[in-house]
Backbone as JSON, one array per atom type, in Angstrom:
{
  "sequence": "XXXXXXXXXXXXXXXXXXXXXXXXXXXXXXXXXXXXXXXXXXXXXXXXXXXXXXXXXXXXXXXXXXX",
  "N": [[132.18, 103.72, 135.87], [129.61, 106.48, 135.37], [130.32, 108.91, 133.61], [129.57, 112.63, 134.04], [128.68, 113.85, 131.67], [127.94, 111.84, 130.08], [125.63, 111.31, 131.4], [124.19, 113.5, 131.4], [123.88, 113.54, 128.27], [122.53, 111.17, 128.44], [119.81, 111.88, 129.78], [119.07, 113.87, 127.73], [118.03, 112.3, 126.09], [115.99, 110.88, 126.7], [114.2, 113.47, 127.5], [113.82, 113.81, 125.0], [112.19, 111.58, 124.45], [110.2, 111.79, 125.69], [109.24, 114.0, 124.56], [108.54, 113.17, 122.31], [106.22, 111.43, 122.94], [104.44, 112.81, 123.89], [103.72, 114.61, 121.42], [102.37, 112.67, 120.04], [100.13, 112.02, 121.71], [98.81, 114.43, 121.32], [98.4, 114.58, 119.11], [96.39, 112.31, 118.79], [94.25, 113.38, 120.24], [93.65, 115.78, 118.66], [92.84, 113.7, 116.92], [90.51, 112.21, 117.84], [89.04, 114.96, 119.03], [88.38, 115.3, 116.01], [86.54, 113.02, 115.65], [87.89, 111.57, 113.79], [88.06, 108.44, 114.53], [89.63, 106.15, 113.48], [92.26, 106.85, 113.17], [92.87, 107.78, 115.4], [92.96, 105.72, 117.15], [95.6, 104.5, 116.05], [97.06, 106.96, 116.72], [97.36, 107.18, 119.25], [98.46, 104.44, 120.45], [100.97, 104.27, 118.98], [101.5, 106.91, 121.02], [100.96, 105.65, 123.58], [103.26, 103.92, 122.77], [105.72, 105.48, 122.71], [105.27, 106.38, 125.21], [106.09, 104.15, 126.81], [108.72, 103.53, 126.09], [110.13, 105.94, 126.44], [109.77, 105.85, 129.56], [111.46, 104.17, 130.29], [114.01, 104.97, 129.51], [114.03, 107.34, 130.74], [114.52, 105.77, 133.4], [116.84, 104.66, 133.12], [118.49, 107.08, 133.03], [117.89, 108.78, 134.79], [119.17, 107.04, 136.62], [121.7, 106.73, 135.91], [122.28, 109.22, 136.88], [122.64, 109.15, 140.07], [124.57, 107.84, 140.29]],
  "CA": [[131.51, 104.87, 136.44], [128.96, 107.07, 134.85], [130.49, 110.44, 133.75], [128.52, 113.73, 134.49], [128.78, 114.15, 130.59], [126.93, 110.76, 129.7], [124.18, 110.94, 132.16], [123.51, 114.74, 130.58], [123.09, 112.64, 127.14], [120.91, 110.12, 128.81], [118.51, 112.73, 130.27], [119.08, 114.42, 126.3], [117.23, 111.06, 125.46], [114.72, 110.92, 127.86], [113.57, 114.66, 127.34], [113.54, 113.83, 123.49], [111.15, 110.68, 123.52], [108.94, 112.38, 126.63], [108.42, 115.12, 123.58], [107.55, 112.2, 121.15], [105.31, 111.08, 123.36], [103.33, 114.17, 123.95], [103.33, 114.84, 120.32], [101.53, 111.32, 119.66], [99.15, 112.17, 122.39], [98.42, 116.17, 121.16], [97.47, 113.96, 117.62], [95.5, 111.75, 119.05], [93.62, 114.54, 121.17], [93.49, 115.89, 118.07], [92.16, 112.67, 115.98], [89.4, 112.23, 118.53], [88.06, 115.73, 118.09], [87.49, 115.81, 114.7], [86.02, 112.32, 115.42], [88.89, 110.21, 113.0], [88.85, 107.27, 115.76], [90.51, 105.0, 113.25], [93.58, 107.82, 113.07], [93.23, 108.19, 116.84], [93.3, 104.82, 117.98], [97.02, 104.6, 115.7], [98.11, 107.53, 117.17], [97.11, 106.43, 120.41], [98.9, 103.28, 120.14], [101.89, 105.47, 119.05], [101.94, 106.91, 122.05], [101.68, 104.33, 124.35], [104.5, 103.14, 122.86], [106.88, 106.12, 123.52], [105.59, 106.16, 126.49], [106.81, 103.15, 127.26], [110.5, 103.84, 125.69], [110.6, 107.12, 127.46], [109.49, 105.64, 130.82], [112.91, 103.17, 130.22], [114.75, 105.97, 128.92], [113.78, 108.25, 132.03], [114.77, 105.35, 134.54], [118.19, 104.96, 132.7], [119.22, 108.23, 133.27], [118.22, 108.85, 136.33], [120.56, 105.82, 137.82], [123.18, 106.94, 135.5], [122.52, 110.5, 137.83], [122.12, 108.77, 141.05], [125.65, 106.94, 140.91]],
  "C": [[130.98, 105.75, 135.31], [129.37, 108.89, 134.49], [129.26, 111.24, 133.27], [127.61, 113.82, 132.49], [127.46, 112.93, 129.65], [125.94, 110.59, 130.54], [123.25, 112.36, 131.71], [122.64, 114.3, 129.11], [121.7, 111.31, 127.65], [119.93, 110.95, 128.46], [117.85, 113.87, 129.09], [117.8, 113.51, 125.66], [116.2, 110.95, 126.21], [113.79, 112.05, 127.42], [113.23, 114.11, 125.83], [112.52, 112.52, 123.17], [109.8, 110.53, 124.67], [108.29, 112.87, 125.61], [107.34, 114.07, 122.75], [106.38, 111.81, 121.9], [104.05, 111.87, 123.55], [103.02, 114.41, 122.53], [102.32, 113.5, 120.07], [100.13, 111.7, 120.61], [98.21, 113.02, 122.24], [97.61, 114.81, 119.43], [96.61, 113.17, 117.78], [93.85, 112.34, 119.46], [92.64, 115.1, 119.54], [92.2, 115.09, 116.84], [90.68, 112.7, 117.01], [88.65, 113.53, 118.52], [87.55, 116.11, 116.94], [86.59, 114.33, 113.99], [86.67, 111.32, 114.38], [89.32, 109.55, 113.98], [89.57, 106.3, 114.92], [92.13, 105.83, 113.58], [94.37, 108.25, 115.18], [93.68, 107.01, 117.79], [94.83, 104.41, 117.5], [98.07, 105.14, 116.77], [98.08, 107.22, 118.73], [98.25, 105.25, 120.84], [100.42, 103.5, 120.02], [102.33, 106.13, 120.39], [102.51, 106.41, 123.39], [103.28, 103.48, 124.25], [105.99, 104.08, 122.95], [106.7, 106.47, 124.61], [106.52, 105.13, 127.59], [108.11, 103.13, 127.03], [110.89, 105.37, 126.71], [110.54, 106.79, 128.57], [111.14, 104.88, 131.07], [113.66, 104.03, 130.3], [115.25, 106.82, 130.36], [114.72, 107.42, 133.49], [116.37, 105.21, 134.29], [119.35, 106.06, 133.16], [119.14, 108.96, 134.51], [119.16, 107.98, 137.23], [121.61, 106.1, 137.03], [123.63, 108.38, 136.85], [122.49, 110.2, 139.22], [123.68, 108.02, 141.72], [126.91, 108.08, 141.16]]
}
């Protein structure tokens, strides 16, 4: 069983690679207005990919909160 305590740390982890993800996205945002698409399609790329760990992350901790 999932104590209250370790599903708080999940959702610790979750919140913390949502941020990364937004930060990768704000630089990208970034790279594309000042027109550096090689720097944008990186950070881009970057993002996508904590999106994808945070999306895991997110579902984790919600079924740790769910049991």
């Amino acid at each position: 069983m999932t104590t209250s305590t370790e599903a708080s740390g999940l959702h610790q982890q979750a919140a913390q690679a949502h941020e990364s993800a937004a930060k990768h996205h704000k630089m990208a945002m970034d790279n594309h207005n000042k027109n550096n698409l090689s720097d944008a399609k990186d950070s881009s790329k970057k993002a996508l990919d904590a999106c994808q760990s945070a999306q895991k992350t997110s579902e984790t901790a919600c079924s740790a909160s769910a049991k």
